[in-house]
C-alpha atoms as one frame of an Amber mdcrd trajectory, in Angstrom:
protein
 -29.774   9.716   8.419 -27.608   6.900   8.413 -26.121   7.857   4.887 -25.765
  11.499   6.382 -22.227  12.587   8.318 -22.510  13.139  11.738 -22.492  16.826
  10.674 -25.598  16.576  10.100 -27.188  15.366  12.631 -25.547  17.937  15.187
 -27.305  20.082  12.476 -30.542  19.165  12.467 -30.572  18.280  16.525 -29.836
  21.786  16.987 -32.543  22.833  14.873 -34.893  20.269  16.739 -33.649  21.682
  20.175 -34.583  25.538  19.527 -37.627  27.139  19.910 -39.859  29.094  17.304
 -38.430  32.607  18.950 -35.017  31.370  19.438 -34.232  30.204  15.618 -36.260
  33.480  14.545 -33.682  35.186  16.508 -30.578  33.272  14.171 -32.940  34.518
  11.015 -33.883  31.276  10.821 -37.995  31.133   9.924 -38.791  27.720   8.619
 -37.795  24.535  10.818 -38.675  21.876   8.111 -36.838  23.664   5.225 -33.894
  24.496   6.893 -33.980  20.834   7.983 -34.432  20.041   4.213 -31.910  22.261
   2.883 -29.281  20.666   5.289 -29.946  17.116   3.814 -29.572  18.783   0.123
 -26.682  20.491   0.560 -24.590  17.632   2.639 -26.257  15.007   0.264 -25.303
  17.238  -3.073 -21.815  18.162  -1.200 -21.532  14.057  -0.914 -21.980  13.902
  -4.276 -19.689  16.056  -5.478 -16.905  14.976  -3.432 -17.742  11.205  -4.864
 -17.218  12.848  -8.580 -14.186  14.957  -7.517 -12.710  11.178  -6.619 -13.744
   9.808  -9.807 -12.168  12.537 -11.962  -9.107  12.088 -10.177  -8.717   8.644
 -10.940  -9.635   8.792 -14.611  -7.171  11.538 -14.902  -4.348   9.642 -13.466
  -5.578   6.996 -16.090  -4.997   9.696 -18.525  -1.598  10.202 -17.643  -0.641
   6.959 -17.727  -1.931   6.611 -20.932  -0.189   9.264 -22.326   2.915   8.143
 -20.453   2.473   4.620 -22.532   1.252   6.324 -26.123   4.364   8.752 -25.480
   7.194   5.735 -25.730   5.052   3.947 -27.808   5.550   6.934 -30.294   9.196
   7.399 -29.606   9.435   3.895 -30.730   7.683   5.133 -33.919   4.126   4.763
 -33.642   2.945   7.402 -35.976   1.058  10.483 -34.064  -3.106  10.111 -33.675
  -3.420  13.949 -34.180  -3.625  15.961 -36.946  -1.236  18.765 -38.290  -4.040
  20.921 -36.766  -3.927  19.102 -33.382  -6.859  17.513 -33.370  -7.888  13.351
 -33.223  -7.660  11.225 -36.005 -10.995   8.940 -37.118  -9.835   5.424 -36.251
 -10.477   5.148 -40.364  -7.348   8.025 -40.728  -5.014   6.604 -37.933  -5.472
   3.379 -39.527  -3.972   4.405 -43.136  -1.765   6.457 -41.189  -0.560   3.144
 -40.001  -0.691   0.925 -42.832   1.359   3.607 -44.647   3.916   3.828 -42.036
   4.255  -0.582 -42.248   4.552  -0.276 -45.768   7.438   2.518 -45.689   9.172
   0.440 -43.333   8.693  -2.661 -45.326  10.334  -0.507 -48.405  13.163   0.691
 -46.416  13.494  -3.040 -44.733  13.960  -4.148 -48.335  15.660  -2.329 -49.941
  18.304  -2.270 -47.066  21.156  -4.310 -47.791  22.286  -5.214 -44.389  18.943
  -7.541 -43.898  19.198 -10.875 -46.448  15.929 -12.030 -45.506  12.366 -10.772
 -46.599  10.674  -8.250 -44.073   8.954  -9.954 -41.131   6.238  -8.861 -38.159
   9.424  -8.984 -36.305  11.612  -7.571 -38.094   9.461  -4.702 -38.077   9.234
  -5.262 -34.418  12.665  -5.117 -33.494  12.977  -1.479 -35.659
């Protein structure tokens, strides 16, 4: 029981400390599978708890990815969804992207502010 909380042992000492007649009288019929259901429950209710904490964290992980992707793509990153709303295949985004560079090298060049030919940081600093 160490893995139990001490909820459950007050739980299953008070079943241990009742007679046959007096748990019959709480509807209680079965000693051993009430005593078995208790572990279940708190063991399944320890569980969930332990997953509850686990989704909680990946979702703030969620939100702080969308917090980076968000001025990432206010910079300019083109968007990974679809006009429909759904996910690009890396294969997609990745056109998506190479199409995007090579607009921006176009406009970069045929800009006649910049002298120079279009650099990684040139296309950086945009």
């Amino acid at each position: 029981m160490g893995v139990m909380p001490e909820q459950a042992n007050k739980m299953i000492n008070f079943l241990n400390n009742h007679t046959k007649e007096e748990l019959a009288a709480m509807q209680i019929m079965n000693r051993i599978h009430t005593i078995l259901t208790v572990k279940k429950v708190l063991t399944l209710r320890g569980f969930v708890q332990t997953l509850e904490r686990k989704c909680q964290e990946m979702q703030k992980d969620i939100d702080n990815f969308k917090l980076k992707l968000a001025a990432l793509q206010s910079k300019g990153l083109p968007s990974l969804l679809t006009n429909a709303g759904r996910l690009l295949t890396p294969e997609q985004y990745a056109t998506r992207v190479n199409n995007y560079v090579t607009n921006q090298i176009t406009a970069s060049s045929s800009s006649p502010a910049e002298t120079r030919p279009p650099s990684g940081q040139s296309l950086y600093d945009k």
